[in-house]
C-alpha positions as a LaTeX table, in Angstrom:
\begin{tabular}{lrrr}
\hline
Residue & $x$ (\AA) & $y$ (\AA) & $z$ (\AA) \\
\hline
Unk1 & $-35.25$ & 52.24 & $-90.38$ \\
Unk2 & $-36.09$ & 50.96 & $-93.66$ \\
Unk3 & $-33.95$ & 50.96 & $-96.60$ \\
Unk4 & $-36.15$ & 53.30 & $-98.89$ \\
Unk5 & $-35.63$ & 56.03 & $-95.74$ \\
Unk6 & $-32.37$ & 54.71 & $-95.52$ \\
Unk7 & $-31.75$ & 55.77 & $-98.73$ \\
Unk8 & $-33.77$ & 59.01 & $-99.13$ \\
Unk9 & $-32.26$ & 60.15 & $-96.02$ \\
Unk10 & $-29.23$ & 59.89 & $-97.70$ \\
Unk11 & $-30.24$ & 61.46 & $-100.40$ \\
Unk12 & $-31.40$ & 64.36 & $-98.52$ \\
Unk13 & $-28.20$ & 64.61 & $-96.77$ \\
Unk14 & $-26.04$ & 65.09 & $-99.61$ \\
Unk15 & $-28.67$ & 67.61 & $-101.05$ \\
Unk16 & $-28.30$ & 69.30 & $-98.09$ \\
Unk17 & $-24.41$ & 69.25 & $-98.21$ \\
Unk18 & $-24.67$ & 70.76 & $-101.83$ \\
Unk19 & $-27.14$ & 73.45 & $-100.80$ \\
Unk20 & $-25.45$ & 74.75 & $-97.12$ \\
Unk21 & $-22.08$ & 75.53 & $-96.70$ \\
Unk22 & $-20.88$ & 74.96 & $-92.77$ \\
Unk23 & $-21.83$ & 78.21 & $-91.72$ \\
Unk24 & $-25.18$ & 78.04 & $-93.43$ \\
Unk25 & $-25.96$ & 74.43 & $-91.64$ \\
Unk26 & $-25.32$ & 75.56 & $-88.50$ \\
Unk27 & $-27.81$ & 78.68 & $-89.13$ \\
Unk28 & $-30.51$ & 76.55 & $-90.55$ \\
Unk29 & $-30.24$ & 74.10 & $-87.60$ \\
Unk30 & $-30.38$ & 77.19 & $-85.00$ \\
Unk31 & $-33.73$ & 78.55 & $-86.85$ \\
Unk32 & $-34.92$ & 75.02 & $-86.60$ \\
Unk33 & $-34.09$ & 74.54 & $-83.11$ \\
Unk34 & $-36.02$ & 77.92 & $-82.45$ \\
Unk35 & $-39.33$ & 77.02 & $-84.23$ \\
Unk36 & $-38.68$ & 73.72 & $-81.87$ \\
Unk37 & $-38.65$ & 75.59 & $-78.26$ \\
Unk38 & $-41.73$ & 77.66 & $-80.22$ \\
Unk39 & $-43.64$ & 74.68 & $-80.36$ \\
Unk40 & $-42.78$ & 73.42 & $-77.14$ \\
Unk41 & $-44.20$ & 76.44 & $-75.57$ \\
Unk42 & $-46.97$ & 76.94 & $-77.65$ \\
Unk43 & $-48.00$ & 73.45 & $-76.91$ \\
Unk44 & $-47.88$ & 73.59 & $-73.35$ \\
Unk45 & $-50.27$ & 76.46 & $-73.85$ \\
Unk46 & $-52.35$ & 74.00 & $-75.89$ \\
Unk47 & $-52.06$ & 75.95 & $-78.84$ \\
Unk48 & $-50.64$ & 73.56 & $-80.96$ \\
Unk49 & $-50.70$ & 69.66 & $-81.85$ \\
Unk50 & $-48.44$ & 66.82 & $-80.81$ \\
Unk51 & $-48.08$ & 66.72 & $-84.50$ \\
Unk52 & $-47.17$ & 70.05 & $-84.61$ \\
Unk53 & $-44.06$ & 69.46 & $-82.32$ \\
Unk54 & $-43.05$ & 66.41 & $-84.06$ \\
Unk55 & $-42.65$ & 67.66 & $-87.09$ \\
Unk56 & $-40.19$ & 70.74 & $-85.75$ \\
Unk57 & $-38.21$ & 67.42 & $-83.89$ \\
Unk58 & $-38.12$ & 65.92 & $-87.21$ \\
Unk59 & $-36.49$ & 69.08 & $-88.94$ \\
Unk60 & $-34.40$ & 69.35 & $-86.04$ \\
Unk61 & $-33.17$ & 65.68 & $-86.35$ \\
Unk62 & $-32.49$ & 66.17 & $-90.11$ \\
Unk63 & $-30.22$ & 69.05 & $-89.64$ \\
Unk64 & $-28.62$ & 67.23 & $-86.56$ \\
Unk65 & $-27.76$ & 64.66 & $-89.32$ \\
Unk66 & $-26.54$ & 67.04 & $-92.00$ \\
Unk67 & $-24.51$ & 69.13 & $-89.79$ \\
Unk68 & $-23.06$ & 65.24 & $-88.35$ \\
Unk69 & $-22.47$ & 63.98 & $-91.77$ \\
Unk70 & $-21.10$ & 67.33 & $-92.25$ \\
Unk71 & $-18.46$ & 66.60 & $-89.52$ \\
Unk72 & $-18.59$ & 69.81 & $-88.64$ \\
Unk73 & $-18.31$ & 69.70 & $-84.68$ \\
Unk74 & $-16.23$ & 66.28 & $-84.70$ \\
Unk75 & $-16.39$ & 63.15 & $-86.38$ \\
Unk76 & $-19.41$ & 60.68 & $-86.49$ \\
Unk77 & $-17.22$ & 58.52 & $-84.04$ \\
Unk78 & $-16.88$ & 61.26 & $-81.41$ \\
Unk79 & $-20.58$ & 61.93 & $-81.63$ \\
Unk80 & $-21.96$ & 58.22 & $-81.62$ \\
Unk81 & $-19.01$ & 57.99 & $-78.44$ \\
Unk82 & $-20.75$ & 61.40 & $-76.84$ \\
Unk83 & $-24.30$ & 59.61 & $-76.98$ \\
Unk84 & $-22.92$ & 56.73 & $-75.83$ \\
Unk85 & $-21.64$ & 58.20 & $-72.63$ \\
Unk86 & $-24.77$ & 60.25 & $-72.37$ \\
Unk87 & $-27.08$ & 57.47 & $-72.53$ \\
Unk88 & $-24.97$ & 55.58 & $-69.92$ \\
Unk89 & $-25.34$ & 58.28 & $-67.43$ \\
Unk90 & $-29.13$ & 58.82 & $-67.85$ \\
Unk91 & $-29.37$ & 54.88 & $-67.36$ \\
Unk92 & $-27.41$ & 55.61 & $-63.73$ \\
Unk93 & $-29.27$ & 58.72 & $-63.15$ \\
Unk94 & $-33.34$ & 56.28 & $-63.83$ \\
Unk95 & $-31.83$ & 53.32 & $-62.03$ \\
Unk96 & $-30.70$ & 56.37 & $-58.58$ \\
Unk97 & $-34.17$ & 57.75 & $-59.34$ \\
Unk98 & $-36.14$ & 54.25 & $-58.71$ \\
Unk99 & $-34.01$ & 53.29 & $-55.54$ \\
\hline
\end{tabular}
């Protein structure tokens, strides 16, 4: 990541804190989520662009970072230690999967 995203991703973040209460981050990350799975299925049905369906990952993966730096759910620690552990079993789960 570069530091001028870096930075405006910051930026955004705190805005974000400022604008949404808890409660509100969570709902704006759920309506996000939902235009996600809409895009998802919409694009299966080739009725929308891959560009489309990145850009409702994207908003998910901003709110993902303002309800994180929200610490709303746990701490930044817990959550870097959850992927962590996630990413360790999908490793086992490819390397079972190629045996």
């Amino acid at each position: 990541m570069t530091q001028n995203l870096a930075r405006h991703l910051e930026s955004v973040l705190n805005e974000g804190k400022a604008k949404w209460d808890d409660t509100e981050s969570v709902d704006q990350l759920i309506e996000e989520m939902g235009e996600l799975l809409v895009a998802l299925q919409q694009f299966k049905r080739s009725r929308v662009s891959n560009k489309d369906v990145l850009e409702e990952l994207v908003d998910v993966s901003i709110m993902t970072e303002v309800i994180m730096d929200r610490q709303i759910f746990g701490s930044k620690t817990e959550y870097y230690d959850m992927v962590s552990t996630k990413l360790f079993k999908m490793h086992n789960l490819t390397v079972k999967k190629s045996q």
